[in-house]
Backbone as JSON Lines, residues from 0, in Angstrom:
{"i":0,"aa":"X","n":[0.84,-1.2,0.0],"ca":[0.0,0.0,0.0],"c":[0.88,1.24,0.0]}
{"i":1,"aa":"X","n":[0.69,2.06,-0.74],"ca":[1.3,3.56,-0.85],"c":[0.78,4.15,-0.01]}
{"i":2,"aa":"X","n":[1.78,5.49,-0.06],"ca":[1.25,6.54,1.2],"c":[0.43,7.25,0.78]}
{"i":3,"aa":"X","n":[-0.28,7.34,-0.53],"ca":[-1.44,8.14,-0.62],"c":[-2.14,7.08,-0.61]}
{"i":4,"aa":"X","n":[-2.18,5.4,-1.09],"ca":[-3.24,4.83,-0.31],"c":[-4.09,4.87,1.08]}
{"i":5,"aa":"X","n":[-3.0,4.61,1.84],"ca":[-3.04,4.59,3.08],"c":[-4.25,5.91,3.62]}
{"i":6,"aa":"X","n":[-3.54,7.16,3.23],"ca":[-4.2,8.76,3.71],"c":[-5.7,8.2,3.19]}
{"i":7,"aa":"X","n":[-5.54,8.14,2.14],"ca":[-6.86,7.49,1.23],"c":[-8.05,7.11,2.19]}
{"i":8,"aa":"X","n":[-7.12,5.69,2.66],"ca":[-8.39,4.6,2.67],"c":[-8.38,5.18,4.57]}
{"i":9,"aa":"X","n":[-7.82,6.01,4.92],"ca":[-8.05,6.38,6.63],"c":[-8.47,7.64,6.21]}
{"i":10,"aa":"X","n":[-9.03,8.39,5.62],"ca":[-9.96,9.43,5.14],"c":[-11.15,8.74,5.21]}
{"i":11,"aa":"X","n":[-11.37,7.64,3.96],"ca":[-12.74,7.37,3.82],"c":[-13.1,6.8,4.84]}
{"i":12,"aa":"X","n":[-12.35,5.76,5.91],"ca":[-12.72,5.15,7.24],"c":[-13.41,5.53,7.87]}
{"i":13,"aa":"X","n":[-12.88,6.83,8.02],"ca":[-13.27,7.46,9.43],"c":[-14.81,7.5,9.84]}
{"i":14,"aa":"X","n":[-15.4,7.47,8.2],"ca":[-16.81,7.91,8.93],"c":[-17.66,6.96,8.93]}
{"i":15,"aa":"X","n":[-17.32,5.82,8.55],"ca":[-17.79,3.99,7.82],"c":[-17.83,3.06,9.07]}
{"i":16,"aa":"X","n":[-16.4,3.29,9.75],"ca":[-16.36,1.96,10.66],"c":[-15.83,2.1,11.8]}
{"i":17,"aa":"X","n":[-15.9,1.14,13.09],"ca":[-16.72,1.24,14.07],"c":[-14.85,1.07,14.72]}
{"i":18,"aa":"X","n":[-13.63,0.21,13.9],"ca":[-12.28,0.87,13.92],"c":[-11.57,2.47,14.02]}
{"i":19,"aa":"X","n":[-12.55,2.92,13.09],"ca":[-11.61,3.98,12.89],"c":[-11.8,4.75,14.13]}
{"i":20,"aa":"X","n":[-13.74,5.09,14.75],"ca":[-13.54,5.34,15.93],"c":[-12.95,5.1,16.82]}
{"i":21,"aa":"X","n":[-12.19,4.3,17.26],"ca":[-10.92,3.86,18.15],"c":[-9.88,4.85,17.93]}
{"i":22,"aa":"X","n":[-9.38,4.95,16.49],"ca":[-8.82,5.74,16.05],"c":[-8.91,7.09,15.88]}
{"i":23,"aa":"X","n":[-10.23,7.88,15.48],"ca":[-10.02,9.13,16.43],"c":[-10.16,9.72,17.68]}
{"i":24,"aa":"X","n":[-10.56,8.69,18.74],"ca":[-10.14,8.71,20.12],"c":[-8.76,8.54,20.46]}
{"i":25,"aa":"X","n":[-8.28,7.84,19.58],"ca":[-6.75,7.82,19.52],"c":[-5.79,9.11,19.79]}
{"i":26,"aa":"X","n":[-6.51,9.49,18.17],"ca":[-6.14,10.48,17.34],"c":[-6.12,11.97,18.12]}
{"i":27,"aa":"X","n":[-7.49,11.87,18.92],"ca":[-7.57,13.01,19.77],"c":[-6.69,13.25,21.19]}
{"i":28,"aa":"X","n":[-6.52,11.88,21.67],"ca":[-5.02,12.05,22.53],"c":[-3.86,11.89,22.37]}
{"i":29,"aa":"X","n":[-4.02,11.92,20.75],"ca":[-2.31,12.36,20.42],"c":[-2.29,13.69,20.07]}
{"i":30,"aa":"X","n":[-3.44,14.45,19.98],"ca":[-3.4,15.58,19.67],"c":[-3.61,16.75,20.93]}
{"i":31,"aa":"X","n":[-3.89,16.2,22.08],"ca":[-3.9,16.62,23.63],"c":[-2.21,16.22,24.23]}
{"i":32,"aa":"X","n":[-1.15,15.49,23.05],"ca":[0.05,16.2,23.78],"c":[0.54,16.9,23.75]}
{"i":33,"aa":"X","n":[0.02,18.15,22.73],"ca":[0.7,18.94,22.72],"c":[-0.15,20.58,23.89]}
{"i":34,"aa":"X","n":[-1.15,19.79,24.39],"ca":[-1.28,20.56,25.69],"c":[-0.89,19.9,26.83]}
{"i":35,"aa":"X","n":[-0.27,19.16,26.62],"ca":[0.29,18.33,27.89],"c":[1.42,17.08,27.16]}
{"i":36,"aa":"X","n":[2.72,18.23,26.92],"ca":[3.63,17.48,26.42],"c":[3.85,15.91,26.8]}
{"i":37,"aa":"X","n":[4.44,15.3,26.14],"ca":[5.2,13.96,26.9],"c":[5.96,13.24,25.91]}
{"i":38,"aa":"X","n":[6.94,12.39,25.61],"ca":[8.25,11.84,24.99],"c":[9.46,12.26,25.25]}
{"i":39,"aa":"X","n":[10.4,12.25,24.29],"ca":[11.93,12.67,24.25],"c":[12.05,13.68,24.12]}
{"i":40,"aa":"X","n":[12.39,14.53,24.79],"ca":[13.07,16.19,24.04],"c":[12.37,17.1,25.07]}
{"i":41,"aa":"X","n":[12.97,18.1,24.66],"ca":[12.13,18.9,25.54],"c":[11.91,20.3,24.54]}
{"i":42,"aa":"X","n":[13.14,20.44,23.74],"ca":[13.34,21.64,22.35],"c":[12.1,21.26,21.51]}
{"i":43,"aa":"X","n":[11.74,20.01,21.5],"ca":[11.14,20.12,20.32],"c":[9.99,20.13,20.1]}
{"i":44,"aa":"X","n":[9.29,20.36,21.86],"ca":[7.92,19.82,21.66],"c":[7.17,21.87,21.34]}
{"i":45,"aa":"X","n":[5.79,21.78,21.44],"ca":[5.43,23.0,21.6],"c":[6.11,23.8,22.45]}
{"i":46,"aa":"X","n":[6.13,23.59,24.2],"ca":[6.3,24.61,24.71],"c":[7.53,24.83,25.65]}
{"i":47,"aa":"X","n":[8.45,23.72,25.17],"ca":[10.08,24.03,25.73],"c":[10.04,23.61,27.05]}
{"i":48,"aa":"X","n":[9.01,23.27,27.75],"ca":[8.92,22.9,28.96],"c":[9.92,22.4,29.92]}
{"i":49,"aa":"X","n":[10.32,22.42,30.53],"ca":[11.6,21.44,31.22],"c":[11.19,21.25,32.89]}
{"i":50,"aa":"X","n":[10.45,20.26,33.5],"ca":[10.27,19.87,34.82],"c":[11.45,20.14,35.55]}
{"i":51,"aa":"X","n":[11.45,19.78,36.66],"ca":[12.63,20.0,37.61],"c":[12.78,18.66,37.54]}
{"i":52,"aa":"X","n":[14.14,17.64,37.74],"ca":[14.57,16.15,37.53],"c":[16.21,16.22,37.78]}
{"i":53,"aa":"X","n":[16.59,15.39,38.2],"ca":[17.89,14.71,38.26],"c":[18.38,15.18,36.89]}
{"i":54,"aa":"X","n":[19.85,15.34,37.1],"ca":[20.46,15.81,36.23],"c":[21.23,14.05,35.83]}
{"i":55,"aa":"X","n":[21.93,14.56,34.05],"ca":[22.56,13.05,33.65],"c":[23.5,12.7,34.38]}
{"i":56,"aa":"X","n":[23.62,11.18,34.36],"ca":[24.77,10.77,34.87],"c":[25.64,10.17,33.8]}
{"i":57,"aa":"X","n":[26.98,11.03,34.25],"ca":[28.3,9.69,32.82],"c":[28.71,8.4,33.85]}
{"i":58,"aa":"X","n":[27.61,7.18,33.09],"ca":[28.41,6.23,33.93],"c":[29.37,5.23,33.1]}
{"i":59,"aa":"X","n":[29.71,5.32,31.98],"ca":[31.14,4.65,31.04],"c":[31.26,5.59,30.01]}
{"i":60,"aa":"X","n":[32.05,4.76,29.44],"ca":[32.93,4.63,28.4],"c":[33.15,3.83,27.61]}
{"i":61,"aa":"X","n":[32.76,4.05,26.13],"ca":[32.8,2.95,25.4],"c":[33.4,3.26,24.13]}
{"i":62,"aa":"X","n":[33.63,1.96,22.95],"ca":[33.98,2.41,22.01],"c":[32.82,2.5,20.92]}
{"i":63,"aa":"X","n":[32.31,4.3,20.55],"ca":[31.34,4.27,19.99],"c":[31.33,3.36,18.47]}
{"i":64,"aa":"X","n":[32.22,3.15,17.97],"ca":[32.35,2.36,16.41],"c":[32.12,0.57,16.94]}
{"i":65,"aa":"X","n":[31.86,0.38,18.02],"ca":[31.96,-1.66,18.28],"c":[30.57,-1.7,18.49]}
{"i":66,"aa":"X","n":[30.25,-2.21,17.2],"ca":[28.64,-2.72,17.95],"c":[28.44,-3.32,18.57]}
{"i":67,"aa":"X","n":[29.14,-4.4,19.39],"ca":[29.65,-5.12,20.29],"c":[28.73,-4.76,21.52]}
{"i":68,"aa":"X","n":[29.89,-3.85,22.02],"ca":[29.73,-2.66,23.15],"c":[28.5,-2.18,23.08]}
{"i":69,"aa":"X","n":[28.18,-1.46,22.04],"ca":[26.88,-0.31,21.88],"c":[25.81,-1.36,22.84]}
{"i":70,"aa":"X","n":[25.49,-2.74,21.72],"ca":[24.76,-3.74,22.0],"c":[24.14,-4.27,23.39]}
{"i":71,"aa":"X","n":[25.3,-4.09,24.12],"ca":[25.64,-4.97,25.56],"c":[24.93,-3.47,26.41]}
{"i":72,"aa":"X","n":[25.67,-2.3,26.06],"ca":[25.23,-1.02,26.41],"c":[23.21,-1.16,26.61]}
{"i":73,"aa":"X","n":[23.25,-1.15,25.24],"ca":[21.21,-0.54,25.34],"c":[20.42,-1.97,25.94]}
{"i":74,"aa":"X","n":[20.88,-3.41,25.88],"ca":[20.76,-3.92,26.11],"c":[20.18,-3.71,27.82]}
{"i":75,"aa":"X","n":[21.15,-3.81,28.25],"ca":[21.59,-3.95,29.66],"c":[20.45,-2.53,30.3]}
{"i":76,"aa":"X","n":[20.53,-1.56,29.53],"ca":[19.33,-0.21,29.87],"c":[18.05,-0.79,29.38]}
{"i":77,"aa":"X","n":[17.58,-1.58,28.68],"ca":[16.38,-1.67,28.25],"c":[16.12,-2.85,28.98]}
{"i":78,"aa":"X","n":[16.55,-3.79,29.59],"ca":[16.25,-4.95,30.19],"c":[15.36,-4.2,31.64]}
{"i":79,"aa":"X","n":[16.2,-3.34,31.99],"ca":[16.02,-2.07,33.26],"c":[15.2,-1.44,33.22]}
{"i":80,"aa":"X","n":[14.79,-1.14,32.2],"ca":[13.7,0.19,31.64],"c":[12.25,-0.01,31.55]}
{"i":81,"aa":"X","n":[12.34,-1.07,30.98],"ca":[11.06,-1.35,30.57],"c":[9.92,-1.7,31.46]}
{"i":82,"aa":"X","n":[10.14,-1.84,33.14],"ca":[9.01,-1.78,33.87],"c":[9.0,-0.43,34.57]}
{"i":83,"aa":"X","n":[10.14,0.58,34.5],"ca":[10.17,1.4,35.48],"c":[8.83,2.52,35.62]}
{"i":84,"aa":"X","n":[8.35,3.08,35.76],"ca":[7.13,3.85,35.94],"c":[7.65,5.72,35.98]}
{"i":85,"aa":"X","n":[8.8,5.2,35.38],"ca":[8.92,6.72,34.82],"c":[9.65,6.81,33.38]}
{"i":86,"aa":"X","n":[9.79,7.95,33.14],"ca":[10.89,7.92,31.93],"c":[12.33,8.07,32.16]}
{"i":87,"aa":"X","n":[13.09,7.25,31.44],"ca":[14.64,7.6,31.65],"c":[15.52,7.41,30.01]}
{"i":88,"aa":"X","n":[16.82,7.58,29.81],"ca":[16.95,7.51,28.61],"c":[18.66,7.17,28.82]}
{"i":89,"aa":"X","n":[19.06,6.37,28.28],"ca":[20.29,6.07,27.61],"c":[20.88,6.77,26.82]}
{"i":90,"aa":"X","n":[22.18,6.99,26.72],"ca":[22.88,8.63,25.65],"c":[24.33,7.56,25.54]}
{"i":91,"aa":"X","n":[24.52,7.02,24.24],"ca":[26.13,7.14,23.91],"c":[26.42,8.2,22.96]}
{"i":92,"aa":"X","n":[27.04,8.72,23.34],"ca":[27.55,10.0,22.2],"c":[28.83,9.71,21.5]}
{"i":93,"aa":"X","n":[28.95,10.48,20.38],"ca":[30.29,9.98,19.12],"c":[31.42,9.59,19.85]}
{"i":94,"aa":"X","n":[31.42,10.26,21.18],"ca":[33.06,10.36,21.51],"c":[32.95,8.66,22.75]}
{"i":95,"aa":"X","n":[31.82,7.86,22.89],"ca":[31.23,7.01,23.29],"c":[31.03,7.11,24.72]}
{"i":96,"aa":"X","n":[30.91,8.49,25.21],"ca":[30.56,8.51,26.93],"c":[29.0,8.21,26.91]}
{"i":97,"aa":"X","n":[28.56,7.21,27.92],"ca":[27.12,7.01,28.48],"c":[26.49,7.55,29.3]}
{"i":98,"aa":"X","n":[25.38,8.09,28.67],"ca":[24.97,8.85,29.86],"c":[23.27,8.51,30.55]}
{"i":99,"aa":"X","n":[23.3,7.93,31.4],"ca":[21.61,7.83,31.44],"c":[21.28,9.24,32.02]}
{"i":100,"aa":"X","n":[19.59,9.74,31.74],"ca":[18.97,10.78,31.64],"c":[18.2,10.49,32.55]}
{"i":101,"aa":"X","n":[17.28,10.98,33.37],"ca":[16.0,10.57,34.41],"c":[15.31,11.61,34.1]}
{"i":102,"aa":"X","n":[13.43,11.84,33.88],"ca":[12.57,12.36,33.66],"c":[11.72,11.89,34.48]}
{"i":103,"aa":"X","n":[10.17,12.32,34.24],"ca":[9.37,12.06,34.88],"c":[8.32,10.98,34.14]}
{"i":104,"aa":"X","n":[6.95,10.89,34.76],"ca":[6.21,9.52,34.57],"c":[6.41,9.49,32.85]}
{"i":105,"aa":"X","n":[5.97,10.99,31.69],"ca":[5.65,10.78,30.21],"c":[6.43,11.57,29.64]}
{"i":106,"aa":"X","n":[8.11,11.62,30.17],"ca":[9.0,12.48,29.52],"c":[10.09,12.64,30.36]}
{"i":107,"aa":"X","n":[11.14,12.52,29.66],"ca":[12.57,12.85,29.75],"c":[13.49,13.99,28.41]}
{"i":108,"aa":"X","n":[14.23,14.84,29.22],"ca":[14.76,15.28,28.67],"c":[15.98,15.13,27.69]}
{"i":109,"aa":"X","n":[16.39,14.72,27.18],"ca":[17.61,14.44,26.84],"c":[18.31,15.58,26.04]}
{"i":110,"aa":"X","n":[17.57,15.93,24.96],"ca":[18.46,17.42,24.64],"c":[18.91,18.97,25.58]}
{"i":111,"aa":"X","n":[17.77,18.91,26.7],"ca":[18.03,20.16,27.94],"c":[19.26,19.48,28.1]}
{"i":112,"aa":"X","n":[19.28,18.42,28.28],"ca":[20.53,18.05,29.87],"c":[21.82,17.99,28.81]}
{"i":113,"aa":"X","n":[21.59,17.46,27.63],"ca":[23.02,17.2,26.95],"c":[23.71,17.92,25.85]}
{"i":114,"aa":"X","n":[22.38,18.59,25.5],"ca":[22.94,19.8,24.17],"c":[23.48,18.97,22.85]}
{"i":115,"aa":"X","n":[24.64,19.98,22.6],"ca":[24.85,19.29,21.1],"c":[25.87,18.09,21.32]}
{"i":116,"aa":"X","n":[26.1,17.69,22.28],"ca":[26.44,16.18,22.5],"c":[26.05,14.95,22.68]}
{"i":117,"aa":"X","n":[23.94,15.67,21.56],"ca":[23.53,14.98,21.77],"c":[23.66,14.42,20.03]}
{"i":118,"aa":"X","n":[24.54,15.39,19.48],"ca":[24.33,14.89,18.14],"c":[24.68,13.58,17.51]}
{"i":119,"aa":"X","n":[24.48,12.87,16.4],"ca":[24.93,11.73,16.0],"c":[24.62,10.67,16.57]}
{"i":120,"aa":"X","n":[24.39,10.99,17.82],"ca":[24.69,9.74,19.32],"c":[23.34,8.83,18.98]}
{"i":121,"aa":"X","n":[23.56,7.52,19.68],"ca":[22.83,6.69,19.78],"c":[21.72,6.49,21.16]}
{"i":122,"aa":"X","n":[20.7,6.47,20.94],"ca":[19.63,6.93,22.37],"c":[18.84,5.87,22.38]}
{"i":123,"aa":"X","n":[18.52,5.29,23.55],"ca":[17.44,4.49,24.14],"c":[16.75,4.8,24.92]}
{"i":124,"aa":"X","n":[15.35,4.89,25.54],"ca":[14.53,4.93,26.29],"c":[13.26,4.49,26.64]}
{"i":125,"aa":"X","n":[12.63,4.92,27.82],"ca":[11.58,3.52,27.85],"c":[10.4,4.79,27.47]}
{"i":126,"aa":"X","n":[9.06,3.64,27.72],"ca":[7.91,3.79,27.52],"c":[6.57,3.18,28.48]}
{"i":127,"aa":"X","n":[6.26,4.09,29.8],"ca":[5.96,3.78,30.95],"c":[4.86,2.82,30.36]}
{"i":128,"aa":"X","n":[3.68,1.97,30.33],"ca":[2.82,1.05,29.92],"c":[1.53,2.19,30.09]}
{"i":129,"aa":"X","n":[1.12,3.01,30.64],"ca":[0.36,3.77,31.09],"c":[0.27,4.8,29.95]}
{"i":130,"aa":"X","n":[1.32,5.71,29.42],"ca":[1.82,6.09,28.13],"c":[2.19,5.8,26.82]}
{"i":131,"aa":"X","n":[2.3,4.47,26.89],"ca":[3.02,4.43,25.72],"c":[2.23,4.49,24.74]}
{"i":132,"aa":"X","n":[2.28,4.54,23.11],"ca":[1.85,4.46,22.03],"c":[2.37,3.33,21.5]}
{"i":133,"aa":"X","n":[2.88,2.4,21.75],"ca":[3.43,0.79,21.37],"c":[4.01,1.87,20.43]}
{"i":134,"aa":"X","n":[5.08,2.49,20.39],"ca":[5.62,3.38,18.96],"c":[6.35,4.41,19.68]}
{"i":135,"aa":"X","n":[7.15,4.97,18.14],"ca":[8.07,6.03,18.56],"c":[7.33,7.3,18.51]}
{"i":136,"aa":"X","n":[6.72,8.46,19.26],"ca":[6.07,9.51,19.45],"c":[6.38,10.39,18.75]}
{"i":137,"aa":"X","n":[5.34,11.57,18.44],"ca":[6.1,12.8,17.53],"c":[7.28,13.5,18.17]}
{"i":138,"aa":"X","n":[7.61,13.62,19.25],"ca":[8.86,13.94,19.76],"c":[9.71,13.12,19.47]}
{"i":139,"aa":"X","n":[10.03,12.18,19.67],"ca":[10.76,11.61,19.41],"c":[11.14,11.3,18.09]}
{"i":140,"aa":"X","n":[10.5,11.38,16.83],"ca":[10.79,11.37,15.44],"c":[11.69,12.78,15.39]}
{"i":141,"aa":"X","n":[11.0,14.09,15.9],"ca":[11.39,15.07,15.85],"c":[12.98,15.2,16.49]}
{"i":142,"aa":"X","n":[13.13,14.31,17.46],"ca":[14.0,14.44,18.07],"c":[15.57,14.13,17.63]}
{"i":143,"aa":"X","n":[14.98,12.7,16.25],"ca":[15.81,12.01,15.31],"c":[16.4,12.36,14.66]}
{"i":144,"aa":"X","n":[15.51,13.21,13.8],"ca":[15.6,14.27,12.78],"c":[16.52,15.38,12.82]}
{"i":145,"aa":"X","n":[16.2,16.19,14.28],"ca":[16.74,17.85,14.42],"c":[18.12,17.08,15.35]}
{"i":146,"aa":"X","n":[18.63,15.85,15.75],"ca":[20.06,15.72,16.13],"c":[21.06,15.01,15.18]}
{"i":147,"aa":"X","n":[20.62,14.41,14.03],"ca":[21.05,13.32,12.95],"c":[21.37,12.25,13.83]}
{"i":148,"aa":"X","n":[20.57,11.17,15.19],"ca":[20.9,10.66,15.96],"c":[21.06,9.37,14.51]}
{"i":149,"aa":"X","n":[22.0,8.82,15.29],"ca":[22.82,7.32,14.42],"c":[20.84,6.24,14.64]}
{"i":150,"aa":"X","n":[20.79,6.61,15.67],"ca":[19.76,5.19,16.07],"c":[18.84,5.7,17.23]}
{"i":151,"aa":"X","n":[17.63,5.38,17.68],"ca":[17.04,6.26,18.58],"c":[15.74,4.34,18.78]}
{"i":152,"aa":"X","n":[16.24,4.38,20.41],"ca":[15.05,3.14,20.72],"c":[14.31,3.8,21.37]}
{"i":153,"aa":"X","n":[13.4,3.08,21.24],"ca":[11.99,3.65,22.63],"c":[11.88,1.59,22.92]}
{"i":154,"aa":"X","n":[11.38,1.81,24.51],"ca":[10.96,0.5,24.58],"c":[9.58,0.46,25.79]}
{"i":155,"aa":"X","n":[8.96,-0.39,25.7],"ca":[7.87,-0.57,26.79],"c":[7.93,-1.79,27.04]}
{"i":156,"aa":"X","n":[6.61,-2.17,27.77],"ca":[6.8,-3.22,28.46],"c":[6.31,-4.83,27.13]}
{"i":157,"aa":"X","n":[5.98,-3.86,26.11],"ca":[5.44,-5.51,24.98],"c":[6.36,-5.39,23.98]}
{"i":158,"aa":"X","n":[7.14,-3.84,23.36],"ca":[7.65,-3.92,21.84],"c":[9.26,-3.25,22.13]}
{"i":159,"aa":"X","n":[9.72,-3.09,21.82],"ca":[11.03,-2.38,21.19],"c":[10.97,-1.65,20.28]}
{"i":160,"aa":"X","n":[11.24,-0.2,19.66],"ca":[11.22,-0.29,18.33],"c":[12.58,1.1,18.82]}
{"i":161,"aa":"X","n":[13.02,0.73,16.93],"ca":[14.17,0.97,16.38],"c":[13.51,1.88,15.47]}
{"i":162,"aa":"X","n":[13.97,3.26,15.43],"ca":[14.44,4.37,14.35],"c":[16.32,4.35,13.81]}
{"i":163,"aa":"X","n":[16.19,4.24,13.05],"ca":[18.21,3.85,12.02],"c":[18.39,4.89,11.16]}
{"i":164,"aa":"X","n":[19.29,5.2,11.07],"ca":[19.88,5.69,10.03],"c":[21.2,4.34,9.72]}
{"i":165,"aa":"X","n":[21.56,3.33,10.68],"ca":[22.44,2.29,10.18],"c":[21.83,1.06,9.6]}
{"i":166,"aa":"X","n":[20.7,0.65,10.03],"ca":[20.04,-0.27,9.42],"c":[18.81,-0.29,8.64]}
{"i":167,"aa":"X","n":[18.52,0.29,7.24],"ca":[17.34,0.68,6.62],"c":[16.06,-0.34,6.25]}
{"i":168,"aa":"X","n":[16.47,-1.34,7.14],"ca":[14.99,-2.22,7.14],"c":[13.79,-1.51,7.79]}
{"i":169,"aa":"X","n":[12.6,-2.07,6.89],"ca":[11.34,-1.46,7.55],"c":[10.39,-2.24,7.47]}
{"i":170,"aa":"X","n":[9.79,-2.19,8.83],"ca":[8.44,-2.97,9.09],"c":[7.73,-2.4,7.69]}
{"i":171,"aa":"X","n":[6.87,-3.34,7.53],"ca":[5.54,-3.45,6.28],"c":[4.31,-2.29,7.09]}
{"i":172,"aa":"X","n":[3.71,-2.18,6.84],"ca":[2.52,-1.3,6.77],"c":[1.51,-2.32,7.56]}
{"i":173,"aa":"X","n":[0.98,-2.28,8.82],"ca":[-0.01,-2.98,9.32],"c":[-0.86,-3.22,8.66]}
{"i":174,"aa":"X","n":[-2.1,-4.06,7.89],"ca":[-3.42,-4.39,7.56],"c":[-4.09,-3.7,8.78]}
{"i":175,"aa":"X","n":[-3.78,-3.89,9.99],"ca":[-4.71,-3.62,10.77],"c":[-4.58,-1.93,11.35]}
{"i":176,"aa":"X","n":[-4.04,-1.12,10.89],"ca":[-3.53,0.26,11.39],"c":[-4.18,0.87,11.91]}
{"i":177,"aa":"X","n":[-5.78,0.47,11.83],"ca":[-6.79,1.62,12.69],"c":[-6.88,1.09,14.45]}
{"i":178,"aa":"X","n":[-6.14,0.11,14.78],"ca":[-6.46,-0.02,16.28],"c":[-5.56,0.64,17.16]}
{"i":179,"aa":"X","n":[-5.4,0.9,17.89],"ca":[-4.65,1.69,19.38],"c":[-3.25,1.74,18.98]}
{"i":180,"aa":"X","n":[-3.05,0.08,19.15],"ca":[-1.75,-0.48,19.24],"c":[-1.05,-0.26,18.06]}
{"i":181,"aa":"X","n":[-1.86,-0.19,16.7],"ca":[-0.73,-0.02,15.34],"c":[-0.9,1.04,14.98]}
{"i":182,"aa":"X","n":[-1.77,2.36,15.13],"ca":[-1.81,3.68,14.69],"c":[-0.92,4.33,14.65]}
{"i":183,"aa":"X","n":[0.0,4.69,15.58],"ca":[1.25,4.96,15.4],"c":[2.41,4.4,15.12]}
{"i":184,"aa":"X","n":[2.28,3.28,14.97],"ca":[3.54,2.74,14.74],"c":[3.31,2.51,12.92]}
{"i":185,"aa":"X","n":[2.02,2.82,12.57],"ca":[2.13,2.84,10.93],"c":[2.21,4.19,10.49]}
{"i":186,"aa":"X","n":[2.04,5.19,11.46],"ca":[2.45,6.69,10.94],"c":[3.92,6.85,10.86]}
{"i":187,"aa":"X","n":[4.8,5.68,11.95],"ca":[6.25,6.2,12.08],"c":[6.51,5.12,10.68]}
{"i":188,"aa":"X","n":[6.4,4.21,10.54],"ca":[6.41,3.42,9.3],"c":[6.76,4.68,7.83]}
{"i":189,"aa":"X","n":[5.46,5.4,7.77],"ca":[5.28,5.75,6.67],"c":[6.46,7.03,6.84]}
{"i":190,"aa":"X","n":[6.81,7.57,7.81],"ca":[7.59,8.61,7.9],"c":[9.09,8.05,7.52]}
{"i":191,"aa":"X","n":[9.32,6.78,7.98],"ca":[10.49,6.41,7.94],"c":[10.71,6.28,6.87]}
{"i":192,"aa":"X","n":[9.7,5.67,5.98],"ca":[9.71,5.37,4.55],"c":[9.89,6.58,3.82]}
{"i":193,"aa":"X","n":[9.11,7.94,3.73],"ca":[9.62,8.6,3.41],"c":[10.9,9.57,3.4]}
{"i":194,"aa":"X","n":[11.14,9.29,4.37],"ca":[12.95,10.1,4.58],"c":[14.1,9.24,4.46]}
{"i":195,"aa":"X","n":[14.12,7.75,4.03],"ca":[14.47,6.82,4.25],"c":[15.12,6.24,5.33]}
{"i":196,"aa":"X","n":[14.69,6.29,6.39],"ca":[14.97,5.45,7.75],"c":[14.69,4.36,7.78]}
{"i":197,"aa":"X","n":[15.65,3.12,8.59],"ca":[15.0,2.47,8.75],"c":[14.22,2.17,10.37]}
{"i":198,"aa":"X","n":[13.35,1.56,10.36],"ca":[12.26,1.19,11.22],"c":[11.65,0.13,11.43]}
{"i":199,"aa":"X","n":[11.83,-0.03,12.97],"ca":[11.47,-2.16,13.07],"c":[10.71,-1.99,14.74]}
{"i":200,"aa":"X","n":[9.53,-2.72,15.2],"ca":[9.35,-2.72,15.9],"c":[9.03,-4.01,16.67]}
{"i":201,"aa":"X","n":[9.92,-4.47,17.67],"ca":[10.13,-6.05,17.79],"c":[9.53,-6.34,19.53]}
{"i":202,"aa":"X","n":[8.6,-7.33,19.52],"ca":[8.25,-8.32,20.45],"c":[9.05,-8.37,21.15]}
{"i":203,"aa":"X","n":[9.19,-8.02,22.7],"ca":[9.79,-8.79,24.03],"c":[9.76,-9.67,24.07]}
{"i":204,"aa":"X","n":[11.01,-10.54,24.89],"ca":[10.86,-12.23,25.07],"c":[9.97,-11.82,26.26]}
């Protein structure tokens, strides 16, 4: 399906079937974050917001070129992450210092706290179960974009997913895109597709 299919056939939906309503209930609290921010960033959302939170910590050193390392790195944060009941975020940057980030229950900062050392770098973070969009959020695409991050995870407590600029595989286009769980993750689909990213969103053991 093309991306003017797609717009297409979720145009004519909307007013037909008893899915798509799911979907603009959806639709309408993705459109209430931007009166009540929440994801990655804090530059990029509407209103610059920045909570009061723990500042980053550098806890290694790695070699940013060993995928090895990187691996064992997000690994080891996302095994951690994924029940915590707030937001936090993983930072290797070019020069390969780690930095985890701490935020609150539907947002962490990572560009306030790290600036332009946040560029290139590779980022992981979770996705409280209460919040999440099983998907990478408009902040967080935004966030991809305006740092040229190498790789950017989000994780929760059911999926993983991967935004690349190193690996340009991409999930297929859901059949089922009008329910909760795949609405966004077929908008980041189609975005990825167009800028050519790649994009994968993978099952927890």
């Amino acid at each position: 399906m093309s991306y003017e299919e797609w717009k297409n056939a979720k145009s004519e939906s909307q007013s037909i079937t008893a899915g798509v309503q799911r979907a603009k209930e959806y639709k309408q609290s993705y459109v209430n974050e931007y009166k009540n921010p929440k994801g990655l960033g804090a530059n990029s959302d509407t209103f610059g917001i920045v909570a009061p939170h723990d500042p980053p910590k550098h806890i290694d050193t790695i070699d940013f070129n060993n995928p090895d390392a990187v691996k064992s790195i997000l690994n080891s944060y996302e095994n951690r992450a994924r029940s915590l009941d707030h937001e936090t975020a993983c930072v290797i940057t070019t020069e390969g210092k780690v930095y985890e980030c701490y935020g609150i229950k539907d947002r962490v900062w990572v560009d306030a706290d790290l600036g332009d050392e946040l560029k290139g770098a590779i980022v992981s973070h979770n996705h409280h179960i209460d919040v999440t969009e099983f998907s990478l959020g408009s902040d967080d695409m935004s966030l991809f974009a305006s740092y040229e991050l190498k790789e950017l995870h989000g994780c929760d407590e059911k999926y993983t997913h991967i935004l690349s600029r190193i690996n340009k595989t991409l999930d297929p286009l859901p059949e089922d895109w009008m329910n909760v769980e795949n609405y966004q993750h077929a908008t980041v689909v189609m975005w990825a597709e167009r800028y050519g990213y790649g994009y994968v969103r993978v099952q927890n053991d």
